[in-house]
MIROSE-556660 format. One record per residue (C-alpha): residue number from 1; residue in three letters; z negated, y negated, x. Coordinates in pm, 1 decimal, decimal comma. Layout:
 pos code       up    north     east
 NUM  ALA        Z        Y        X
...
//
This chain:
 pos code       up    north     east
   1  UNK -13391,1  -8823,0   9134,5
   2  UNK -13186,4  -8761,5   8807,2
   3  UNK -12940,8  -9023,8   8900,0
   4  UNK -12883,9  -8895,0   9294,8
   5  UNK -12843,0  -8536,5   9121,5
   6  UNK -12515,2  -8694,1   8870,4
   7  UNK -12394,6  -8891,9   9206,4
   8  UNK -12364,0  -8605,6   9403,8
   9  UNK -12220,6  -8425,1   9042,9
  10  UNK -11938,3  -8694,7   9079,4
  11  UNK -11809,2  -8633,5   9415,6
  12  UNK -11812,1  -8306,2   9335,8
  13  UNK -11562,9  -8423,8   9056,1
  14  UNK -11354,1  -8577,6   9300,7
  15  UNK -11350,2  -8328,3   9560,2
  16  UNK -11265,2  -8077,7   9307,6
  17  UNK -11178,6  -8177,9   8985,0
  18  UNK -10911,8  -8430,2   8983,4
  19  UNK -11117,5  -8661,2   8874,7
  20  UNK -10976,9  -9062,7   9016,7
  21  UNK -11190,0  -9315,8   9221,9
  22  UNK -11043,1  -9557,3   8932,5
  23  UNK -11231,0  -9319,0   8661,4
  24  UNK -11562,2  -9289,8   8822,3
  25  UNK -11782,8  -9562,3   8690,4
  26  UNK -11622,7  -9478,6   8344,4
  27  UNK -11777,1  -9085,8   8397,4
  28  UNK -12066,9  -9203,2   8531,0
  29  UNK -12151,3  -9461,5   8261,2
  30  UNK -12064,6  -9125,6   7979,3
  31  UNK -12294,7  -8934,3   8149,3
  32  UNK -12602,8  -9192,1   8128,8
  33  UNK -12496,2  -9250,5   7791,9
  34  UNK -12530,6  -8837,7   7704,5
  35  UNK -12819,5  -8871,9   7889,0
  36  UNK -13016,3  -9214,3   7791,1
  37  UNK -13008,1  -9319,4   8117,3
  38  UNK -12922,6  -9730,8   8171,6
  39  UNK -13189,2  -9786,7   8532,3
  40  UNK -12891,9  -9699,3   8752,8
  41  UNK -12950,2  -9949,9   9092,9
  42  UNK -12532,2  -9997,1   9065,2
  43  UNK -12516,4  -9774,7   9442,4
  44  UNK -12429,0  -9426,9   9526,8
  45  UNK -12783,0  -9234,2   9562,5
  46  UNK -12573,3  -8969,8   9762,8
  47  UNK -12549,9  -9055,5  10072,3
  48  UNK -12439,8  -8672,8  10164,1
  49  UNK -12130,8  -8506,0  10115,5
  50  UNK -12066,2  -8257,0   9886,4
  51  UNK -11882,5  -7938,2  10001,8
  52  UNK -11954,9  -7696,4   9699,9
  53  UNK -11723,5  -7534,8   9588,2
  54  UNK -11858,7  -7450,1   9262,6
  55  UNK -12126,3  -7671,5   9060,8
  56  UNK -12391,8  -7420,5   9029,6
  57  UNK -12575,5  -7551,5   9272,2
  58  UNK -12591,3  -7913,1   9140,0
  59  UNK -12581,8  -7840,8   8809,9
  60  UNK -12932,6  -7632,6   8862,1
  61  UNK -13067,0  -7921,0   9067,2
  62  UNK -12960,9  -8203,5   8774,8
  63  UNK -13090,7  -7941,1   8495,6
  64  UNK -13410,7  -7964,8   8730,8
  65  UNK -13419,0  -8329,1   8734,8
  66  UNK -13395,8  -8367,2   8378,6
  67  UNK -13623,2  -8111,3   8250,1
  68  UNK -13868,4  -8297,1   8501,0
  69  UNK -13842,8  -8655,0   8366,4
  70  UNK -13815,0  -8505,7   8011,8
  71  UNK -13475,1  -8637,5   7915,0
  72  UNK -13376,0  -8259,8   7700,0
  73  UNK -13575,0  -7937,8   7661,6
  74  UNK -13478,7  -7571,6   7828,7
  75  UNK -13354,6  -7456,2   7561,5
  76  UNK -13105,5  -7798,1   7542,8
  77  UNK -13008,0  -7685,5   7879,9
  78  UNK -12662,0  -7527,7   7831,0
  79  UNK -12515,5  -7791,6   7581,6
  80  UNK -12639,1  -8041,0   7831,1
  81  UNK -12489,8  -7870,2   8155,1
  82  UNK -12170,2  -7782,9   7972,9
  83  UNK -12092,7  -8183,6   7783,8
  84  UNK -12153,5  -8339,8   8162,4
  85  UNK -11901,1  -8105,2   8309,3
  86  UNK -11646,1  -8208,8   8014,8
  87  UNK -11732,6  -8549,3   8112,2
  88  UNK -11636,6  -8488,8   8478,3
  89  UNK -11311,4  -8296,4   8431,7
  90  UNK -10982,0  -8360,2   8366,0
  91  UNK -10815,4  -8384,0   7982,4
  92  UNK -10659,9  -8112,1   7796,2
  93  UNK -10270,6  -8317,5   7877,2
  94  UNK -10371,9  -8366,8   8217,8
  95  UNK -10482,2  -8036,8   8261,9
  96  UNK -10175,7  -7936,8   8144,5
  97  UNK  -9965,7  -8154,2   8322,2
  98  UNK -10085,5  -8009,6   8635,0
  99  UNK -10004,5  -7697,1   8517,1
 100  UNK  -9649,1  -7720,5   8450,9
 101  UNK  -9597,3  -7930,3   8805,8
 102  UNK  -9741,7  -7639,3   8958,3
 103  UNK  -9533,3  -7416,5   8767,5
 104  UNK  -9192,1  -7597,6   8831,0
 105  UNK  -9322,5  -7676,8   9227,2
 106  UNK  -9446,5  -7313,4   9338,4
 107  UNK  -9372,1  -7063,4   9078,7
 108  UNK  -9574,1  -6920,8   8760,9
 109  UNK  -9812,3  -6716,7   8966,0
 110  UNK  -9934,4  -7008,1   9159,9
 111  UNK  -9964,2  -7208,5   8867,1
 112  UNK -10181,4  -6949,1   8735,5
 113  UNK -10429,1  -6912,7   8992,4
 114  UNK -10436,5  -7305,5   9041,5
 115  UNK -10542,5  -7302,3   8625,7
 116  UNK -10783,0  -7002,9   8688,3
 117  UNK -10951,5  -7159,1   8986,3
 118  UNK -11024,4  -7521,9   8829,1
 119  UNK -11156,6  -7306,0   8549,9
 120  UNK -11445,3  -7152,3   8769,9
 121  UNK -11466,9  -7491,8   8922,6
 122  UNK -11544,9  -7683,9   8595,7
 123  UNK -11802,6  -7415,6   8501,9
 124  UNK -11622,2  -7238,4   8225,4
 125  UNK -11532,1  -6924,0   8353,7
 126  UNK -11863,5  -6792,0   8482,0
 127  UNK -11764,0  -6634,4   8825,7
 128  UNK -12119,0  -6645,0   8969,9
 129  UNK -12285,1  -6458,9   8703,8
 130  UNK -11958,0  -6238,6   8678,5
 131  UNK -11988,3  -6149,5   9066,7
 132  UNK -12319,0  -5968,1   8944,3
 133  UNK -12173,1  -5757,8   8736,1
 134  UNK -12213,6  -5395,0   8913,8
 135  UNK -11856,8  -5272,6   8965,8
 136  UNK -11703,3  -4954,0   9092,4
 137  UNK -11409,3  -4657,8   9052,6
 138  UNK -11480,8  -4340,9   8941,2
 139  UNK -11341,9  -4062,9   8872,9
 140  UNK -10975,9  -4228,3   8837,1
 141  UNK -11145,5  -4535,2   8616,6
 142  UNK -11325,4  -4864,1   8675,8
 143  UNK -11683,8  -4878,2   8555,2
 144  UNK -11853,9  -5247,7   8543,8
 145  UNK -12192,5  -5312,8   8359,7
 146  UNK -12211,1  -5635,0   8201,8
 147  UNK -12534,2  -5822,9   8234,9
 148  UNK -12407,7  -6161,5   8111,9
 149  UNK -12356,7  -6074,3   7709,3
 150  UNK -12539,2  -5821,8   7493,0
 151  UNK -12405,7  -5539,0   7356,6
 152  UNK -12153,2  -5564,8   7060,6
 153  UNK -12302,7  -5337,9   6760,2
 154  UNK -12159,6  -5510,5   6442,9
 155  UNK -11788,2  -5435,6   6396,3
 156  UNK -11771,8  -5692,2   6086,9
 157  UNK -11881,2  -5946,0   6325,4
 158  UNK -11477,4  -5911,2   6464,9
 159  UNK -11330,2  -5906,9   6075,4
 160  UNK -11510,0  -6246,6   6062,2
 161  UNK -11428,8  -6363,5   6384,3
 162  UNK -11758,5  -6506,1   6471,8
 163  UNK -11678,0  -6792,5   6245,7
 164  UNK -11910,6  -7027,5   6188,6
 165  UNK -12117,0  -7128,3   5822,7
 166  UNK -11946,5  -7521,1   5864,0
 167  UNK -11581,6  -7369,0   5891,9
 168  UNK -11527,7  -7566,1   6241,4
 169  UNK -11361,1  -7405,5   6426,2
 170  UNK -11284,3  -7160,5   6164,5
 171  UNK -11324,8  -6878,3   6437,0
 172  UNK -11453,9  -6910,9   6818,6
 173  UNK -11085,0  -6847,4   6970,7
 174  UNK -10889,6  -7124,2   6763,1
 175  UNK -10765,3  -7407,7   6956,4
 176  UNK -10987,0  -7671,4   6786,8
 177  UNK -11265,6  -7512,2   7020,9
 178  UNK -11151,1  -7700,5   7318,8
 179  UNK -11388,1  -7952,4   7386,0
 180  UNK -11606,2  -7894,8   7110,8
 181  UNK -11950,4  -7949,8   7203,1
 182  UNK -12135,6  -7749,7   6893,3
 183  UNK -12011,9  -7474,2   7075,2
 184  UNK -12096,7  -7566,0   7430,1
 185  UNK -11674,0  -7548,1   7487,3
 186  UNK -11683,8  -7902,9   7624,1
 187  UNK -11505,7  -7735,0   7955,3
 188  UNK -11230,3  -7544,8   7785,5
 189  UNK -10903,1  -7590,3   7891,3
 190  UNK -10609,6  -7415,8   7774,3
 191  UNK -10216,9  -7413,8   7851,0
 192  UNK  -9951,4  -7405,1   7598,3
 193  UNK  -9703,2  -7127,3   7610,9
 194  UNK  -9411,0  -7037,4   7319,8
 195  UNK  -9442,4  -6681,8   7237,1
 196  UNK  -9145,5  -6557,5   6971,2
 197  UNK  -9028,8  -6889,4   6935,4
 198  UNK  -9395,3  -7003,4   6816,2
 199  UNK  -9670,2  -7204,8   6921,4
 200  UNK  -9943,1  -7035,0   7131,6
 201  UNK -10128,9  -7086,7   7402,9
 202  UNK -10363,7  -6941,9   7728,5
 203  UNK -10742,3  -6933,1   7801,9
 204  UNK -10955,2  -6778,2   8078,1
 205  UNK -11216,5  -6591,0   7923,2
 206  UNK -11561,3  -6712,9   7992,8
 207  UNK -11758,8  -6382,1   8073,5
 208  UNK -11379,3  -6212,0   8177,0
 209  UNK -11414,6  -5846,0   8259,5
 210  UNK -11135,7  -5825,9   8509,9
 211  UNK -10960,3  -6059,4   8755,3
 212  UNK -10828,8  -6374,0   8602,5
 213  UNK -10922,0  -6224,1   8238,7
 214  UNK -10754,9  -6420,1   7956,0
 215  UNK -10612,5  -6452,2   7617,9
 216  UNK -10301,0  -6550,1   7448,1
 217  UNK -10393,9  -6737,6   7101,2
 218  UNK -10137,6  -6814,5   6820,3
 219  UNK -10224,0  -7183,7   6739,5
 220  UNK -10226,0  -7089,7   6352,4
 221  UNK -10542,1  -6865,3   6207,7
 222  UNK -10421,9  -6581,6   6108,3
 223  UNK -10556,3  -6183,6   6147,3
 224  UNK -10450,2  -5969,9   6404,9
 225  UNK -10155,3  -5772,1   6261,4
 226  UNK  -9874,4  -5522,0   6493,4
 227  UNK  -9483,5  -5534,1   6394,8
 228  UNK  -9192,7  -5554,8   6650,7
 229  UNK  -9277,3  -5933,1   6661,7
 230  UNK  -9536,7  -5818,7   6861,4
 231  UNK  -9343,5  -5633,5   7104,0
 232  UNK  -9130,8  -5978,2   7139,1
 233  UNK  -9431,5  -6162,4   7209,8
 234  UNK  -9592,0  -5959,5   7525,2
 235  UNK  -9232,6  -5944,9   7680,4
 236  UNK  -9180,9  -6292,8   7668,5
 237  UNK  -9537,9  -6355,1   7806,4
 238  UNK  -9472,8  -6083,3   8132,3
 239  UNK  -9111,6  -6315,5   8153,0
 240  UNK  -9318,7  -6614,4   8205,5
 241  UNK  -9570,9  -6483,8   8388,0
 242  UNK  -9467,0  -6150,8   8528,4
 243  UNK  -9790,9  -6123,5   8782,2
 244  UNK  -9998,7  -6038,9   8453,2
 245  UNK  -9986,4  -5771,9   8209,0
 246  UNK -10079,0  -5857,8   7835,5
 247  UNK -10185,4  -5603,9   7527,7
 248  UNK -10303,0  -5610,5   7188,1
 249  UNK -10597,0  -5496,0   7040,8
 250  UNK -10537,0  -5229,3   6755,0
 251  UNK -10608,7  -5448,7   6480,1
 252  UNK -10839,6  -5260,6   6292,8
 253  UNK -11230,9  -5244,8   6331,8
 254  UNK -11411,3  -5002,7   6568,8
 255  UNK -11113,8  -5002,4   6741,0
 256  UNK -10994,9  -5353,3   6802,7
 257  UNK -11154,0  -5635,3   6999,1
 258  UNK -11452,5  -5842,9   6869,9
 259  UNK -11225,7  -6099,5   6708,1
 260  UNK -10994,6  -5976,1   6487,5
 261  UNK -10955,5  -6231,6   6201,6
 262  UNK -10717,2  -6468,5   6452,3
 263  UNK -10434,9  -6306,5   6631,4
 264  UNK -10461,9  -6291,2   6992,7
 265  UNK -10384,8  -6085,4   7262,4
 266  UNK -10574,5  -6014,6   7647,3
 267  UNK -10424,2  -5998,7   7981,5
 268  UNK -10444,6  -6129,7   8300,6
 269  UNK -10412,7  -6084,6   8694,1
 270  UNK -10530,6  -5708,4   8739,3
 271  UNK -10315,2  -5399,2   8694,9
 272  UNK -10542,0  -5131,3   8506,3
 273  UNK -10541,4  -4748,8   8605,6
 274  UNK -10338,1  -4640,8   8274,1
 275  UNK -10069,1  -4841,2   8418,7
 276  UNK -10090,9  -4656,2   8723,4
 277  UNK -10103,3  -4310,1   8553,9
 278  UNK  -9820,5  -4123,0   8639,8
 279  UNK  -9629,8  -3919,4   8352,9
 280  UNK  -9718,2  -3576,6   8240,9
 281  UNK  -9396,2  -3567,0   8052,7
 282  UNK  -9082,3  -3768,1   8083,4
 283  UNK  -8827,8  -3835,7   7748,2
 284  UNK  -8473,7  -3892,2   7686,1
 285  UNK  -8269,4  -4000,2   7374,3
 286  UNK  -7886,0  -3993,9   7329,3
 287  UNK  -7926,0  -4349,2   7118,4
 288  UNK  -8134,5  -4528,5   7430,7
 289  UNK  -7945,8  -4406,4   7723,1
 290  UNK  -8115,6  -4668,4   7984,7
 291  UNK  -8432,5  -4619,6   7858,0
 292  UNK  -8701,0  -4383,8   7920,0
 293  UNK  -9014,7  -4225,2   7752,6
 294  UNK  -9316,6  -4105,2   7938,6
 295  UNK  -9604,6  -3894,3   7768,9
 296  UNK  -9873,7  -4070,8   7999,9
 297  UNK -10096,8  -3866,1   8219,2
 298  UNK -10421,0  -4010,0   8045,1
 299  UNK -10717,8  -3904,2   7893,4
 300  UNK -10615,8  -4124,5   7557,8
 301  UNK -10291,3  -4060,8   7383,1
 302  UNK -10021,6  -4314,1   7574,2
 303  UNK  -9672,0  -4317,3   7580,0
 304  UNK  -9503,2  -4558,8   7803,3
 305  UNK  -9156,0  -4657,0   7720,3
 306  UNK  -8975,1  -4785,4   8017,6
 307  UNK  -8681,4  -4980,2   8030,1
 308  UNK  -8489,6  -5330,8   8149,6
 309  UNK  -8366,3  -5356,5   7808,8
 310  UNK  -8587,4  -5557,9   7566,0
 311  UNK  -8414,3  -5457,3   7249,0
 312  UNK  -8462,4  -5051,8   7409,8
 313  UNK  -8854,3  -5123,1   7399,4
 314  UNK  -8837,3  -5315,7   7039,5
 315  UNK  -8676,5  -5079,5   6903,6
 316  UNK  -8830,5  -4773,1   7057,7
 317  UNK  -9150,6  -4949,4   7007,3
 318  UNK  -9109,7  -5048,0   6652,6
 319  UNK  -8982,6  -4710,2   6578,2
 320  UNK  -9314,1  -4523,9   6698,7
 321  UNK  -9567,9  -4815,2   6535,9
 322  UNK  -9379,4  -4695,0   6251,1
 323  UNK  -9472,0  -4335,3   6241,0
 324  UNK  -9821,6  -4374,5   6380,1
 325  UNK  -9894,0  -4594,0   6099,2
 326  UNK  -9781,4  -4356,8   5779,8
 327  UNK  -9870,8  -4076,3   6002,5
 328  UNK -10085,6  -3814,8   5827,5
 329  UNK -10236,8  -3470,5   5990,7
 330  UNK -10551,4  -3314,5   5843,8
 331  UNK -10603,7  -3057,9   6058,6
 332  UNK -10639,7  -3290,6   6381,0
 333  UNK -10822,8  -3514,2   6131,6
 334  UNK -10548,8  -3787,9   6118,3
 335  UNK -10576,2  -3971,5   5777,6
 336  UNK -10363,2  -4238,0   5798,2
 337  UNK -10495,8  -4441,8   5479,5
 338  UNK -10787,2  -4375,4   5214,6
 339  UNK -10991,3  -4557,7   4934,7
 340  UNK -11195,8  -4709,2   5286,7
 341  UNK -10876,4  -4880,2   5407,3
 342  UNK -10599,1  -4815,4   5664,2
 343  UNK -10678,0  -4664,0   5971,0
 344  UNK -10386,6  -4613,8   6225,1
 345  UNK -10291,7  -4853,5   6429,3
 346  UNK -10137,8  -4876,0   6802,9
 347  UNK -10291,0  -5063,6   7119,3
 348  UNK  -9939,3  -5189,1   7262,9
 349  UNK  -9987,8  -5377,7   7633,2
 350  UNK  -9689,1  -5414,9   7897,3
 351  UNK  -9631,8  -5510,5   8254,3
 352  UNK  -9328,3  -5610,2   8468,4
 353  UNK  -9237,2  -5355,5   8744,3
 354  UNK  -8926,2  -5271,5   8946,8
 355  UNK  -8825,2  -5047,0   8689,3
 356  UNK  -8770,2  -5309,3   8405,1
 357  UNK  -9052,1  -5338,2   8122,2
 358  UNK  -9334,4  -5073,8   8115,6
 359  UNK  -9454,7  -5105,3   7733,1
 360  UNK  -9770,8  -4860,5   7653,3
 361  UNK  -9850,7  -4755,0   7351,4
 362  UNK -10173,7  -4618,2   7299,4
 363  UNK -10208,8  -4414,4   6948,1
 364  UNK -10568,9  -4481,0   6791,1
 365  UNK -10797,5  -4425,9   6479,4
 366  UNK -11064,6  -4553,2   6322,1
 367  UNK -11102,1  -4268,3   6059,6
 368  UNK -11491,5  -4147,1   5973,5
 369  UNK -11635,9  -3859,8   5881,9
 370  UNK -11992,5  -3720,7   5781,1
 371  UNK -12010,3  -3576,5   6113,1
 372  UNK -11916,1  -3889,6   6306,1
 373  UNK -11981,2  -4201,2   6126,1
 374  UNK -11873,9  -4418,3   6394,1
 375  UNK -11547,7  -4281,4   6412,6
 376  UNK -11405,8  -3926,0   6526,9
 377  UNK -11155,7  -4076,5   6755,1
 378  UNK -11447,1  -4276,9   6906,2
 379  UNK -11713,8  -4229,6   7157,1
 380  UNK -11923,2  -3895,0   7003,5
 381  UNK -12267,4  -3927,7   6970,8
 382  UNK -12384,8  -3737,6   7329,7
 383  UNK -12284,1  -4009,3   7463,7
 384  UNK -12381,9  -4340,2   7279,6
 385  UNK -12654,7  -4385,5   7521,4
 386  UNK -12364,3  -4496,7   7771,2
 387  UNK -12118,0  -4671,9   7500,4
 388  UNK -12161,2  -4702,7   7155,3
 389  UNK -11926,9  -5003,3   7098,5
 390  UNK -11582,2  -5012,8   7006,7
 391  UNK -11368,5  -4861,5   7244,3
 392  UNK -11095,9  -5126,0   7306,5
 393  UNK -10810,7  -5214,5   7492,1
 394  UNK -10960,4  -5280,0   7836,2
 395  UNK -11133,1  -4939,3   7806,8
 396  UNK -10849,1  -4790,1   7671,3
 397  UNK -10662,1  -4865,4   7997,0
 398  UNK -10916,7  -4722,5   8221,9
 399  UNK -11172,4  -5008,8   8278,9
 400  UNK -11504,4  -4955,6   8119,8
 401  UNK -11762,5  -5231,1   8016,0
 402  UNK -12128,8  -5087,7   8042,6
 403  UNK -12395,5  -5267,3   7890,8
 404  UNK -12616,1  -5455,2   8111,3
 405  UNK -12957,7  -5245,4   7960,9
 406  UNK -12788,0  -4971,2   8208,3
 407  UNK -12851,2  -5089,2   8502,8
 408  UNK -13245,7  -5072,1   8446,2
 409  UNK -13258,2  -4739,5   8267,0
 410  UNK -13004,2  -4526,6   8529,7
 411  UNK -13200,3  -4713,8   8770,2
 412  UNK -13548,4  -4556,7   8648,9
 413  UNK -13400,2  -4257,5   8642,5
 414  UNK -13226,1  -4194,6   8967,5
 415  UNK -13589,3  -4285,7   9098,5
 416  UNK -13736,2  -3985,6   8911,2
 417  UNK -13437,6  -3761,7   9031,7
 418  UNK -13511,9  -3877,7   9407,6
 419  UNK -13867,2  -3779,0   9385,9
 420  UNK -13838,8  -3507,3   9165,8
 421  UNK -13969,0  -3621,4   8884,4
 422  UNK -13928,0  -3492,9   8522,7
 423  UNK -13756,4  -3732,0   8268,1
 424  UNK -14036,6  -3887,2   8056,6
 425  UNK -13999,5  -3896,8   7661,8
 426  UNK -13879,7  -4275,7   7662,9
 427  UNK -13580,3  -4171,9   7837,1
 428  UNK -13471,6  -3848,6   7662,3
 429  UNK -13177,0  -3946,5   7544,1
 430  UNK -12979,4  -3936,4   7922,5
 431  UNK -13109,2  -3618,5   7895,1
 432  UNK -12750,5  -3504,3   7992,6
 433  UNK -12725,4  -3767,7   8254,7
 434  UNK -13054,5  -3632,3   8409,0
 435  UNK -12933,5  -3290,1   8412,6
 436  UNK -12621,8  -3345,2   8537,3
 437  UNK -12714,5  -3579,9   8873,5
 438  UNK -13003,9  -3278,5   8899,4
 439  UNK -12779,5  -3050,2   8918,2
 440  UNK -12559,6  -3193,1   9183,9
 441  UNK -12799,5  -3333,1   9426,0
 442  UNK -13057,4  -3090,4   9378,3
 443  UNK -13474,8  -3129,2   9232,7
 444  UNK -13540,5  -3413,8   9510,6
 445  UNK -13239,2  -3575,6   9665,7
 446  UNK -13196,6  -3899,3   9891,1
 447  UNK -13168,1  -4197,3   9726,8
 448  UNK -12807,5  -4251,1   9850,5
 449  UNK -12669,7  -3937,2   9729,8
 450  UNK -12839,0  -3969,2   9373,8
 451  UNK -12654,4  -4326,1   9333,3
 452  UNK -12315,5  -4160,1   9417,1
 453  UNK -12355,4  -3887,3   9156,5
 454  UNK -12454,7  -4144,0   8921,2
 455  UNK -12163,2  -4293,3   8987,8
 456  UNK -11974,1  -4031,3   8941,6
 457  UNK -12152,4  -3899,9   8671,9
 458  UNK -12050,3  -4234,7   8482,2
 459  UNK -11669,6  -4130,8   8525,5
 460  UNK -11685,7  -3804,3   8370,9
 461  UNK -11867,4  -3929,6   8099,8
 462  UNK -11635,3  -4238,8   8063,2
 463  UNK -11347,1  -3986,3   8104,3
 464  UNK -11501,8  -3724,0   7874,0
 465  UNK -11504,8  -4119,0   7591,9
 466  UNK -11143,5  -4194,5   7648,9
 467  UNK -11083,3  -3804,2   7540,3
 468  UNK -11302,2  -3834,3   7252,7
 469  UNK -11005,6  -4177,1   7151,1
 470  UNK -10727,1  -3950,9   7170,4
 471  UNK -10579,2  -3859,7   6852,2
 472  UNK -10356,8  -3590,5   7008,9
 473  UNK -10586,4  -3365,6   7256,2
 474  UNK -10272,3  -3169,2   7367,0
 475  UNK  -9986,3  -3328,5   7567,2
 476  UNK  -9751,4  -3134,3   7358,5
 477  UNK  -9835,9  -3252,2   7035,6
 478  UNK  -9737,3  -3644,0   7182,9
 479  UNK  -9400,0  -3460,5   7249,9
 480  UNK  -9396,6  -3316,3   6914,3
 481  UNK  -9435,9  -3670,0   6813,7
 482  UNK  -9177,8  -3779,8   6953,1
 483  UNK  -8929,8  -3496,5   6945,5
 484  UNK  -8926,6  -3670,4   6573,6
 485  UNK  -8795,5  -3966,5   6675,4
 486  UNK  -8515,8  -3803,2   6858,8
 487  UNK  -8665,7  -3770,2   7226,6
 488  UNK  -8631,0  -3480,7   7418,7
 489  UNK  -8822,2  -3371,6   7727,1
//
C-alpha cells in the first residue's frame, strides 16, 4: 500500500512539479531511502492517473499508509510529509531558473503567480488550511480569524527572532532555512531579488494572511532598522514587481512583526483598505513641487506621500522618519526615548498606481504606562478579548488577524443571543460584545441577523483598535506635523 501511495505521489510530481521522467527512479529510490523501504516490485503500483491539483489528498493517504505499517509515529508526521515533498520538487536554481524565464517570457506578474502557485503545489504555502480561515469586510476593514497558528503573546520572542538554541539557522527567516529539514522547510523555495544594490531575496509565507502573502529577506542577519535606505528598497521592489505592494514593520517590539532581529519586509498580491483610503487632507511644499502629501482618511495616523519622483518620496520620507523619531509630546503621551529604550518608529509600505509612487507612512509607539502596560498606542484593555497582540503592519493597513479561539467563543455566544440567553460567567469578558449584538438585534434574534451584527460588531471594535494606534487622534495635529516640515494644506 505504502509504495502505490509514493507512486501515485510521483506522478503527481510530474504532472505538477517539474519533476523529469529521467529523475524519477532517482526520487523514488530518496524516498524509500527516508523511508526504509527497499521491497519495491521495480513497477508502477498506480495504475490511475493523478489529476490533483494539490497533494493533500495523497499526502494524507501516504501519511495513512505509513502510520499503518509503522514506518514513523504521528507526531513524525509533518517532518515526514514535508522531506518527501522536498524530495519530489524542483531545486532552489531550478526553481529559480523558471522564475526568471517566466519573468523575461510573460512579465513580472506572471512570474509571480507561476512562483506562488508551485508554492501551494509543493505543500509549503498552506492554501487548504488557509481557505478555512473565516474571512470578511467590515465596517471599511478586513477581518480573518486564523485557526492555523496560535496566538502571538511574547513580544521578545520577535527581538530573538525565533532563533534556535544550535544557532542554525540563526533565525527562522534567514536563507539557510531553505531546505532545512530540522525545521520541516524541506519545501522552501525562494527567488533572488537586488534591493539597494544588495542581496535579498522573496518567500511566500507559509500560513500568509492575504493573497500571495510574502516577504522580502536581506541575505545578511541583521535587525530590522528604518533610514531612507529603506525607502530605496520598497521602491525598487514595486519597480520589479509593481502588481504588489511591500511595507516594513516598525522595528520596535509591540509594534513590529514577530521577527524583528533579521530585516525583512511583507508584501504581496492584495491591495489593503489604507491604500484605498481617500485623503482627509491634501499637502503642498514650494521645495517638492510634483509631489504631494495626503493626511490619510484612517483610523491610525498615515500620511501618504505621492509622487513619480523617487528622490520626492526619499526625501520627503526621510525627512518625516526624522521627526517622528526625536519627536517628543507629553501631553498626547509621546515620549520619544526613556531609560526603557526608544520608542518611535514609522510603518513605511508603498504601492505603484497611476499617480507615480504612493509611500505611507504610518506614525506608531510603543511607549507604556501604569495605566496601559501593553502600550497606550496599542489595543486598550476593553478589548484584549478580541486582540491582544501586537498591532502590526497588516493590521495597520486595515486587515485584521483574529485568533482562531474566536471562532468558538463568538460562536457560543451568538447562540445565547439567538435564544435569549444571558452570558454565563466563563464568558464575561465579551461582555461588551454581548451587549452590543443585544442591543442591535434585540433579546432573541434569528440566527442570521445575530451573525451579521457580529460581524459588524468586529469592525467597530477593530476600528475603535486602529484608533487606540494612532498617536495623533486629531487630523489637525498630522497637519501640524507637517506644517513643520514646510507643507501646507
Amino acid at each position: 500500500m505504502v509504495y502505490s501511495k509514493i507512486d501515485a505521489l510521483l506522478r503527481y510530481a510530474e504532472n505538477n512539479l517539474y519533476l523529469p521522467k529521467k529523475n524519477v527512479d532517482y526520487v523514488r529510490n530518496g524516498i524509500f531511502r527516508l523511508l526504509g523501504l527497499d521491497a519495491y516490485s521495480g513497477e508502477r503500483q498506480d495504475a490511475q492517473e493523478v489529476s490533483d491539483e494539490t497533494p493533500e489528498r495523497l499526502l494524507d493517504e501516504l501519511t495513512a499508509a505509513c502510520l499503518s505499517e509503522g514506518l514513523f509515529e504521528e507526531q513524525e508526521a509533518e517532518y515526514y510529509r514535508d522531506s518527501i515533498m522536498g524530495e519530489l520538487m524542483l531545486s532552489p536554481k531550478d526553481v529559480q531558473d523558471v522564475f526568471d524565464t517566466k519573468v523575461e517570457d510573460a512579465g513580472s506578474e506572471a512570474a509571480l503567480r507561476w512562483f506562488y502557485e508551485y508554492s501551494i503545489k509543493c505543500d509549503y504555502v498552506k492554501k487548504s488550511i488557509l481557505d478555512k480561515n473565516p474571512r470578511f469586510n467590515s465596517k471599511g476593514l478586513i477581518i480573518t480569524i486564523n485557526k492555523a497558528k496560535p496566538e502571538f503573546r511574547d513580544p521578545k520572542k520577535a527581538v530573538s527572532g525565533n532563533s534556535t538554541k544550535s544557532g542554525y539557522p540563526k533565525c527562522n527567516i534567514c536563507h539557510e532555512n531553505e531546505g532545512f529539514a530540522g525545521r520541516s522547510k524541506r519545501t522552501l523555495r525562494t527567488i533572488d531579488i537586488t534591493l539597494g544594490g544588495e542581496p535579498w531575496f522573496w518567500q511566500y509565507s507559509p500560513y500568509g494572511y492575504f493573497n500571495q502573502h510574502g516577504i522580502a529577506v536581506n541575505y545578511t542577519h541583521t535587525p530590522m532598522y528604518i533610514d531612507r535606505g529603506t525607502f530605496t528598497r520598497l521602491m525598487d521592489f514595486v519597480d520589479m514587481f509593481p502588481a504588489y505592494f511591500i511595507g516594513c514593520n516598525a522595528p520596535l517590539e509591540r509594534i513590529g512583526g514577530s521577527v524583528l532581529a533579521h530585516d525583512h519586509y511583507q508584501g504581496g498580491g492584495e491591495i489593503l483598505p489604507m491604500h484605498k483610503a481617500g485623503a482627509a487632507y491634501t499637502m503642498h511644499s514650494a521645495k517638492y513641487p510634483d509631489a504631494l502629501v495626503e493626511v490619510v482618511d484612517w483610523a491610525g495616523t498615515v500620511v501618504r506621500i505621492v509622487s513619480k519622483s523617487r528622490r520626492d518620496i526619499e526625501e520627503i520620507g526621510e525627512s518625516i522618519r526624522a521627526k517622528w523619531v526625536t519627536y517628543d509630546n507629553r501631553a498626547l503621551g509621546i515620549i520619544p526615548e526613556d531609560e526603557k529604550g526608544v520608542h518611535n518608529a514609522i510603518s513605511p509600505t508603498v504601492v505603484r498606481t497611476k499617480r507615480g509612487y504612493e509611500m505611507s507612512i504610518i506614525l506608531r509607539s510603543n511607549i507604556t504606562s501604569e495605566q496601559y502596560p501593553d502600550g497606550i498606542f496599542h489595543a486598550h484593555p476593553e478589548y484584549h478579548m478580541i486582540k491582544k497582540e501586537s498591532i502590526g503592519l497588516i493590521e495597520a493597513q486595515g486587515l485584521f488577524i483574529l485568533p482562531g479561539r474566536l471562532e468558538k467563543q463568538l460562536g457560543e455566544i451568538e447562540v445565547l443571543i439567538s435564544e435569549g440567553k444571558p452570558l454565563p460567567e466563563s464568558l464575561q469578558d465579551f461582555k461588551l460584545v454581548y451587549d452590543d449584538v443585544t442591543e442591535r438585534v434585540g433579546a432573541v434574534a434569528d440566527m442570521g441577523a445575530v451573525k451579521a451584527a457580529m460581524r459588524e460588531e468586529l469592525g467597530r471594535i477593530c476600528n475603535a483598535i486602529l484608533d487606540n494606534t494612532a498617536v495623533f487622534k486629531d487630523k489637525r495635529q498630522t497637519i501640524a506635523f507637517m506644517n513643520d516640515l514646510g507643507f501646507h494644506a
